[in-house]
N, C-alpha and C positions, 0 to 999 in steps of 0.2 A: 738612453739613460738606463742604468743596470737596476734590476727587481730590487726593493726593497720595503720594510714596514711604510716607511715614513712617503715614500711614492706611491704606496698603495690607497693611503688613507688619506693623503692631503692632495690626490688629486680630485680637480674639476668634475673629471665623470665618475666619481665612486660612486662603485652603484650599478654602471653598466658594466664595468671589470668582470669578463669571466672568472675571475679568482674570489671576485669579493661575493657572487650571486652562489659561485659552488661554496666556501667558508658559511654562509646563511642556508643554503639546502643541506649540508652535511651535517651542521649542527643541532636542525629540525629534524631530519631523519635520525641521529642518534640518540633523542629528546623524545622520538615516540618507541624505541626501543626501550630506552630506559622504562616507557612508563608502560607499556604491556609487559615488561618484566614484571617488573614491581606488583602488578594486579594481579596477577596470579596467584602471588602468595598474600593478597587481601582478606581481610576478614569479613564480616558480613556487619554493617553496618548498622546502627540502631533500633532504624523504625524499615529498616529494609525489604526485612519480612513483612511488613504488617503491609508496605508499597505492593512489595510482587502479590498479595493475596488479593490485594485490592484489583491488582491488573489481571490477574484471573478471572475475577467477578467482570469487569469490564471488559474482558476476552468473550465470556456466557453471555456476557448481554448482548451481545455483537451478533456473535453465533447462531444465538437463538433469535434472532432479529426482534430484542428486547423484553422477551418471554420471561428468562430469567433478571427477576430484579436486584438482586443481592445488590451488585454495585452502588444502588440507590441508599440502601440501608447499612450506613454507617454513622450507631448514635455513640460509639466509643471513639473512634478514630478520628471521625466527623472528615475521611477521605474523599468523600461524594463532594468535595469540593475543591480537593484537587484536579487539575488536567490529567500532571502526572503522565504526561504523552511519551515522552522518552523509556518509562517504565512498560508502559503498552506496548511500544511500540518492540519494546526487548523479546517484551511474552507472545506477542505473535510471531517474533521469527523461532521463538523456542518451541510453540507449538507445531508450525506451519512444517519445521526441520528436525525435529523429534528430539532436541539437542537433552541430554541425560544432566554433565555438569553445571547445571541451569546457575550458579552464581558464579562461577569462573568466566561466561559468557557474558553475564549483565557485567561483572567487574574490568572485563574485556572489552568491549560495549564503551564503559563511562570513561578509560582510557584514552581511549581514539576520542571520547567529543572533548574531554580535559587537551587535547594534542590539539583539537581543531582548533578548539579556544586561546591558546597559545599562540598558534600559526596564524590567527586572523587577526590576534593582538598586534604581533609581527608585522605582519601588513600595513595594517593601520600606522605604523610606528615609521615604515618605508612610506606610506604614502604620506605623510605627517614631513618627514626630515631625513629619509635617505634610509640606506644598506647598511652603512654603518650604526645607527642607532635600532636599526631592523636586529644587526648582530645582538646587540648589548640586550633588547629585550629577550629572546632565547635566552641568554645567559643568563639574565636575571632572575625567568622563569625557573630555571634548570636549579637557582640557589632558591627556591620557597616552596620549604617544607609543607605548608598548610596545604595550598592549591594544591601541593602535588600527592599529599598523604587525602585529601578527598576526592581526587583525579582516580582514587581506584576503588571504591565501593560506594559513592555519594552521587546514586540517579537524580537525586533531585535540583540540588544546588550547581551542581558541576554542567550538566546539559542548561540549565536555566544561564548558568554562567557565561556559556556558549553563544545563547541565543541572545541576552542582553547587548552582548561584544559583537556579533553580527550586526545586528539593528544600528550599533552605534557607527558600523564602520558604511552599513552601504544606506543609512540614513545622511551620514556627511559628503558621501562620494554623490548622491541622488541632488542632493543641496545643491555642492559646488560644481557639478558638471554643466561642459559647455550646452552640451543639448540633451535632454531626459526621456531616453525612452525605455524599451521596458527590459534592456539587456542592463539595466539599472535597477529599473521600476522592480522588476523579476525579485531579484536577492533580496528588497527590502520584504517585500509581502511577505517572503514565506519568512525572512528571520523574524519578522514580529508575531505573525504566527505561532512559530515555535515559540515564542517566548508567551506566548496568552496561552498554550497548549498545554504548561507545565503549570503556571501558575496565574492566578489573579492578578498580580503585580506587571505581570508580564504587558499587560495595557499602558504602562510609562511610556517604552519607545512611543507609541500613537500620539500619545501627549506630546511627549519630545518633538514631533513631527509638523503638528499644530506650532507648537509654541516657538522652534525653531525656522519654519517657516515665515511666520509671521515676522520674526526679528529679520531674516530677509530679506522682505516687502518692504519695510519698514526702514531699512538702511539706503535699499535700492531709491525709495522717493526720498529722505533724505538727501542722497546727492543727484537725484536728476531733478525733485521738487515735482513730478509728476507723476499723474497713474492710471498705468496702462490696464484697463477694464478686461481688453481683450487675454491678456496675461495673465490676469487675478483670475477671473472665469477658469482658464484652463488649468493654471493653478488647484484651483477651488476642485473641480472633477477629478485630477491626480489625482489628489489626496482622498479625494472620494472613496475613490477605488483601490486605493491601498489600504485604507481604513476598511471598507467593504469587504474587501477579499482575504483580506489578513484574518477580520475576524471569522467570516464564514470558517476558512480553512484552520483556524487555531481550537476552533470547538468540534470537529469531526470526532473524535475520540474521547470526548467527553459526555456520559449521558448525562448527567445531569445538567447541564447545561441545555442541550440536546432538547431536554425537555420544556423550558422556556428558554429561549438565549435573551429573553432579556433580562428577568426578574432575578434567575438563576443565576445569572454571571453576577450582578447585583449582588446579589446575597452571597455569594463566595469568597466578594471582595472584601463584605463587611465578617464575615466569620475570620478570614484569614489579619485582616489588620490588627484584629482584637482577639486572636488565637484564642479557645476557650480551654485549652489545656493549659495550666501551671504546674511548675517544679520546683523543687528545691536543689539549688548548684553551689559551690562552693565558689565564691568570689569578695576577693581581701581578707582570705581567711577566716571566713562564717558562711554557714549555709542560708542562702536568701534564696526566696521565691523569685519566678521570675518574671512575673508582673512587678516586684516591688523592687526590684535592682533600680541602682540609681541611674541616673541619666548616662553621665559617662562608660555607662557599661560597657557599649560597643568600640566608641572609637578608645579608650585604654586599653580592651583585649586586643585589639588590631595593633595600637601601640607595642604592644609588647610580644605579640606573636610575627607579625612581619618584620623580615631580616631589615637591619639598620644599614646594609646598603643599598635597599629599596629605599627607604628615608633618608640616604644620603642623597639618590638621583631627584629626591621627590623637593629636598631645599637646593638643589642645585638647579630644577628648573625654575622654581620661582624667582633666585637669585640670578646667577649667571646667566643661565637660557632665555629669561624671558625679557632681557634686553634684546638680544637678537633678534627673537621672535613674533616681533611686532603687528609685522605686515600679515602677520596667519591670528594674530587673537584673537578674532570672531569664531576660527574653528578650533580652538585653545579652549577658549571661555565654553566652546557648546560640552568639550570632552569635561573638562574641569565641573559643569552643572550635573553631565550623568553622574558624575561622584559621587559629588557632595549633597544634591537634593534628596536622594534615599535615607541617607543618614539622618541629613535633618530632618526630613520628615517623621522617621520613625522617633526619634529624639522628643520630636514637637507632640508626636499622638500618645506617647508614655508607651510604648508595643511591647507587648508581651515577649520577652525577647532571651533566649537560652543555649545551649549549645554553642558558645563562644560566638565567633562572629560565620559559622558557619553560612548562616540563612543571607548574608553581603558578601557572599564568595564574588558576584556578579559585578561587584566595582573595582577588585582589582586587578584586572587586567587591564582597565583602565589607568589604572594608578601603575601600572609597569611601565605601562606606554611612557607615561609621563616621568617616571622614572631615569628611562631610556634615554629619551632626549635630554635630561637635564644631566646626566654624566656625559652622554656624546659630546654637547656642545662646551662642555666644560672642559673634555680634553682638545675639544679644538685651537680654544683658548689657550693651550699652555703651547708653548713654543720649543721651551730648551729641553732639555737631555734630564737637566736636572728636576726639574717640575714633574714632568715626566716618569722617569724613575718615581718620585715620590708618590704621584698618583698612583702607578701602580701599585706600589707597594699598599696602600693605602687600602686599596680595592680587594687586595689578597687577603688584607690582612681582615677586616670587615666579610670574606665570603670564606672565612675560614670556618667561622662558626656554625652555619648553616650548614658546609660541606661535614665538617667533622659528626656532626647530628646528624646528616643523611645516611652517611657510612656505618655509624657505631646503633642507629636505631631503626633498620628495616626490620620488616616494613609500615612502624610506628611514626611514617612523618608526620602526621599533621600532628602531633604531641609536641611543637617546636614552643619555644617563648625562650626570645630574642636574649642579650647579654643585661640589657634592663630592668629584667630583675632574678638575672644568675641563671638563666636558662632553666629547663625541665625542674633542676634539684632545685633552684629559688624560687620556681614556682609550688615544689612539693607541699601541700596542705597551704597552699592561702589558694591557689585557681582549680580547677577539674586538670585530671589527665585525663584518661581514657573513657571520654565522656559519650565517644559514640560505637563502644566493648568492640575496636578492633582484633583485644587480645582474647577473647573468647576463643577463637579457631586455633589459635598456637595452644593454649591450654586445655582445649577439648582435645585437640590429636596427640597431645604429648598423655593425657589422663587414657585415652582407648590404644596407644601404644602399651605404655604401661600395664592395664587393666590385661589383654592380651596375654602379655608374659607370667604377669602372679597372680589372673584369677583367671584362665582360662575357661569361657563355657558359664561363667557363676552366672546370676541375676543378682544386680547391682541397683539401686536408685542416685543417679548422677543428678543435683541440684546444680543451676546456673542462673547468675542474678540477671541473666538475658536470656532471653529464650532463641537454644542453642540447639535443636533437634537436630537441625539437617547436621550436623558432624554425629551423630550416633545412629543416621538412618541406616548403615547398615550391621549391625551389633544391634539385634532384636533382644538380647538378653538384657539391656542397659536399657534401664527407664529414664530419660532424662525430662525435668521438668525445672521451670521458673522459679524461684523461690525470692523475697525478697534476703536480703544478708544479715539484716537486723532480727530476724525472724527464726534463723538456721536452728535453734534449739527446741523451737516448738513443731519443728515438724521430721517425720521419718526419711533420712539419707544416708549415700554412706559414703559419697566425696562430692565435693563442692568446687566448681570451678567460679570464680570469682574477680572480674575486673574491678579494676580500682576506676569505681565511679558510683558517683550520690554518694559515697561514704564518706559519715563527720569527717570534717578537719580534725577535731580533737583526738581519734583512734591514729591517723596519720603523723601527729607530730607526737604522740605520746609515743609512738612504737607498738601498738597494739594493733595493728594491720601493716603487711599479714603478720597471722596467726601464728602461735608457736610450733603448731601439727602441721603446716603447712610443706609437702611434700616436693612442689616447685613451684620454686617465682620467678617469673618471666617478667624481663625488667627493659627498660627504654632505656639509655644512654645512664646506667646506673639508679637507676628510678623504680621501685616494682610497679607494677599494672597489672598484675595479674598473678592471683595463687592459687594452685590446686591443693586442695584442704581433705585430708585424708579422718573420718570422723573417728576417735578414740575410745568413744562411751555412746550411745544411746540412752543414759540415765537421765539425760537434761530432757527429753527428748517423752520418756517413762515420767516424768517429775509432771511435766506440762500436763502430760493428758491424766494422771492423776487429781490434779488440780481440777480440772474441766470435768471430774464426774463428782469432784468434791471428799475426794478420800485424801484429808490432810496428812494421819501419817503416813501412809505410802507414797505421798508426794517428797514428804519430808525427809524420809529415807533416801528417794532416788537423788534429789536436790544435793543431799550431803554427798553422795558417792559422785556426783557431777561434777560438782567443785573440786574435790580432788585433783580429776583432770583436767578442767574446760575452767579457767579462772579468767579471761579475757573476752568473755561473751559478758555484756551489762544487764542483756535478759532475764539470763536465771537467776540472778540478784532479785532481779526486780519481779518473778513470778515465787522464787522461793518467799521472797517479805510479803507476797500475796499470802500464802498459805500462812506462814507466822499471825497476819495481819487478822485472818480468818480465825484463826483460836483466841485472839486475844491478845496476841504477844507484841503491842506496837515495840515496844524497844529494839525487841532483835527485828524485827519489820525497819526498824529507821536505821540500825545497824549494817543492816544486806542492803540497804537503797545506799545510803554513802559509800558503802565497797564498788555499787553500781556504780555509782560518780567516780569515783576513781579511775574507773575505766573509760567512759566517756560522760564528759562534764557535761555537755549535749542533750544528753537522753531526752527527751520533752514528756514521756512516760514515768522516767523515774522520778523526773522533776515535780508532775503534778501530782504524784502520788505522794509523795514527801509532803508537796502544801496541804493537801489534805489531810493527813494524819495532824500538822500542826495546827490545822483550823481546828480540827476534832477536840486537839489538847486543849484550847482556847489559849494558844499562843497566835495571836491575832495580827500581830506585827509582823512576827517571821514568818508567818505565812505568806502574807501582801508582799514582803517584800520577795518571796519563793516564786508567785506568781506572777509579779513583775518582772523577774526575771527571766520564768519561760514564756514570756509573752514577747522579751527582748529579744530571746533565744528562736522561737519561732511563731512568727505575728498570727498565724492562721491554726495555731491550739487553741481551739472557740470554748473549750468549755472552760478556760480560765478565767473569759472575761467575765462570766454572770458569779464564779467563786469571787473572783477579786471583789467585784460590786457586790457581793453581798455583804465582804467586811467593810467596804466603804460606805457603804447604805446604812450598817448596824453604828457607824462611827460619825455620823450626820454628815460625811462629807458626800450629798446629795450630787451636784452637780459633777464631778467627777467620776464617781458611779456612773451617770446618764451619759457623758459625754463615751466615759469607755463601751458602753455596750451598743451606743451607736455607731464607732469605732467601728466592731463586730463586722455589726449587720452590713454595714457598706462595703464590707468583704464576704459576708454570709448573711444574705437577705431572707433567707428561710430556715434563719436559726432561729425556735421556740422559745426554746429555753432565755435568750436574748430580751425577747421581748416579755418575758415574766418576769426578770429580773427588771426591765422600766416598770412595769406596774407596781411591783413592790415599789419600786424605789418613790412612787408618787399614790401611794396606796393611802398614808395619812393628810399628806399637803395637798393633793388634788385628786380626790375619790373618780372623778369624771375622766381623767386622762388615763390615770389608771384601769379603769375600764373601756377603756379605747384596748390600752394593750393587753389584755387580758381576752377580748376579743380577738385578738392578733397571733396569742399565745397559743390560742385553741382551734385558728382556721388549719 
């Protein structure tokens, strides 16, 4: 019978075909070139820094065989609670091998596990339903921008990702094999390991292990109607020891665990489910906190940032595939729960949840898998030429969009979001871009190229709304520091490098970011993300710190030569109507705060300042309604609620006073002021409760 497509794939043994195992080894191995490409030119990821300082301190603790305690003492980062093993485990070969490029190496580093995780996805998807759907998931990987744009700077998620998708693969393989020993037993310990190593969560597979096991037991006496004691015993001690040994070895690298492994992992688990950091992210086009995002947070950003022919394979298994697949839905249904319990779970506990679906990198590789099989057995299904053809075309046409993104925005993948709602530009100002400053590195080496050529040798202060040192470490004459972007006029610089992230939506769809001085912007698939902001005056700058020693006319002076240049910053607005405000002059005070608005409707600064000047006038209504506004605008500006309740207080409407200031407290429990504003508000109708709070007021 002469070679062809159609004899390759509809035969009986694909799968053993030397053609079809080399087509799946060639397109792995070009799948991890691609991706140690790619990390090369990565940028340095969000909280990256703050990880590698952490795995230093946990390197000293180590070293010093616990002497140095640093690593314990994290009340900012609260990282003494991460494993974060993969990060250690970076900085000890960095230190051990003296290696200088030290984040070229971790980015190198998270490559190869983003590859492994792929490859064992792979796997899983051959041992699941063949070579052929083994091929499709590669492929499928090879078309998603997310995984792949955090496959090269994201130590956390991406290794965690790894170890999840191990656990899933040799926890199924441990299950259904004919006899379980420990060339089984082996892979599972150490993936669950790794996966408690890195993080608190990482205790699921265990669960998984328990709960899948018992379904089973459970199936087994269902159809035998008996139970073998001796079974369950040996049973029962397996999992002993996998559970035992997993954990011992998943907290080696963790002191703080170290320290109690029981209480400690405990308490890890409950700091990480209820993160005690919050943010504000731009999502449906307002900036929300991220405890207070709605529920569908997660699965809509996954909607619309994974390629839609992942979500083609994904209703085509449920549809087409899982008639087929009958006789396997026990090991269908265990893959299909590692999905989906995470989600809902987080769903169910309200989790503090940011950075798009970053932190669920972990379930999809799962969901490719599943993917995989549901296009494979869907082209099994199609017979003729003509079907055929169309499927392809279909497939093309659906991984156009992702490839086109790949190509036109390195190495900006994981900025991807899907045709759903108009990719990157439809997502421009309603979701985050560049939410974890990949473009910081492009912008810092194009600003010290630059810098090089027209200021040779000068002393410069470079501001970055990331902290971006290691690109200036060697250019001693550059001071570069953290600024936030809202803030740029009130402090001394003299270029700014600036990702597009945390900043209003309303600066983004007005056009007022970037900046008009803005010297380059470095943009994703027509998108900016990133401007280098060349400063024009320092008078904004003169004006501020005038103001702060209280010299109105020389504030007033600088302020007006400010303006001239710098008309798209809402700050100096709003510190020049300071000093206006300060003489006396509320009009041109409420004059300079609307030009503020202008700029950004957002401000929650200008906002409140404005209601206050209208309470002042005893314009009582548009005040309330100023403050209700920035309280729409951003729910955690607390000192609006005790202003609002006090014109609600003065207007008898009592209980909505009380109600909003307990509002507050249930976000800000030790806010004073809060609870002065109940005691007024029960100061004549209950003198006794009033003095509850007034004792409250003053602890």
């Amino acid at each position: 019978m002469p070679l062809s497509f159609d004899n390759i794939i509809y035969r009986p043994d694909f799968g053993k075909d030397k053609i079809v195992r080399g087509i799946f080894n060639l397109l792995a191995g070009l799948l991890l070139i691609f991706m140690l490409l790619g990390a090369k030119d990565a940028g340095i990821s969000g909280d990256e820094d703050l990880h590698y300082q952490q795995s230093i301190s946990v390197y000293n603790y180590f070293s010093t065989l616990g002497t140095d305690q640093s690593a314990l003492d994290t009340p900012a980062t609260h990282l003494k609670y991460y494993g974060q093993s993969f990060d250690n485990l970076t900085t000890i070969l960095i230190r051990w091998f003296n290696i200088d490029d030290i984040y070229t190496f971790r980015h190198q580093a998270n490559a190869l596990a983003g590859w492994l995780c792929i490859l064992l996805a792979a796997l899983l998807t051959v041992w699941l339903s063949g070579y052929g759907a083994g091929i499709l998931t590669l492929f499928l990987f090879a078309l998603s921008p997310t995984f792949l744009g955090h496959a090269q700077n994201n130590l956390k998620d991406i290794p965690f990702a790894l170890a999840y998708l191990a656990s899933t693969l040799y926890l199924l393989k441990w299950l259904f094999a004919e006899k379980r020993t420990w060339r089984n037993t082996l892979p599972l310990i150490l993936s669950i390991a790794l996966c408690i190593s890195i993080r608190p969560g990482g205790l699921l597979p265990a669960c998984y292990l328990l709960l899948f096991a018992a379904i089973m037991e459970f199936k087994t006496y269902r159809e035998t109607a008996r139970i073998n004691t001796g079974a369950l015993r040996k049973l029962a001690l397996s999992i002993g020891i996998i559970l035992l040994g997993s954990y011992l070895l998943g907290i080696l690298l963790w002191p703080y665990v170290l320290q109690n492994p029981i209480s400690g992992f405990w308490k890890s688990y409950q700091v990480m489910t209820q993160f005690p950091t919050t943010i504000r992210q731009i999502f449906e086009g307002r900036l929300e906190w991220s405890d207070w995002m709605p529920w569908y947070y997660l699965p809509k950003l996954m909607l619309i940032t994974i390629p839609l022919l992942v979500w083609a394979g994904i209703l085509a298994f449920f549809t087409v595939a899982g008639k087929v697949l009958k006789q396997d839905w026990l090991k269908y249904g265990m893959v299909i729960f590692t999905i989906l319990f995470p989600i809902i779970f987080v769903i169910y506990e309200k989790s503090n949840l940011y950075g798009s679906w970053r932190h669920f990198l972990f379930v999809y590789p799962t969901m490719v898998v599943l993917a995989a099989i549901g296009l494979w057995h869907l082209w099994l299904r199609l017979k003729t030429r003509l079907f055929r053809g169309l499927a392809i075309t279909v497939v093309l046409l659906l991984a156009w969009h992702p490839v086109h993104f790949l190509v036109r925005s390195h190495p900006y993948y994981y900025l991807y979001y899907n045709p759903l709602v108009g990719g990157l530009k439809g997502a421009y100002g309603n979701y985050e871009t560049d939410y974890y400053y990949h473009s910081m590195r492009e912008g810092s080496e194009w600003l010290v190229g630059y810098l090089h050529k027209n200021h040779p040798g000068d002393s410069l202060k470079v501001a970055t709304n990331f902290p971006a040192n290691w690109f200036y470490r060697n250019d001693k004459q550059l001071k570069a520091g953290y600024l936030p972007w809202n803030e740029r006029s009130q402090h001394d610089w003299d270029y700014f490098v600036v990702a597009n992230s945390y900043l209003a939506p309303a600066l983004l769809k007005n056009k007022n970011w970037p900046p008009k001085n803005a010297i380059k912007i470095i943009e994703a698939d027509g998108i900016p993300i990133c401007a280098v902001v060349k400063r024009e005056t320092k008078a904004d700058f003169l004006g501020y710190r005038a103001l702060r020693q209280h010299q109105p006319e020389e504030a007033t002076k600088y302020f007006e030569e400010a303006l001239q240049k710098e008309c798209q910053d809402e700050i100096i607005f709003f510190n020049f109507a300071s000093v206006c405000y300060s003489t006396g002059d509320k009009a041109k005070a409420m004059s300079l705060l609307q030009k503020g608005l202008e700029i950004n409707p957002e401000s929650d600064r200008i906002l409140m300042f404005r209601a206050n000047i209208l309470a002042e006038n005893g314009e009582s209504e548009k005040a309330a309604e100023a403050y209700k506004m920035l309280i729409g605008i951003n729910r955690k500006y607390f000192d609006a609620y005790p202003a609002l309740a006090k014109i609600l207080t003065g207007k008898g409407e009592l209980k909505e006073a009380r109600d909003l200031l307990k509002r507050c407290l249930t976000m800000n429990p030790g806010f004073k002021i809060a609870y002065a504003g109940l005691a007024d508000s029960y100061r004549e109708t209950d003198p006794e409760v009033a003095g509850k709070y007034d004792k409250l007021a003053k602890e």
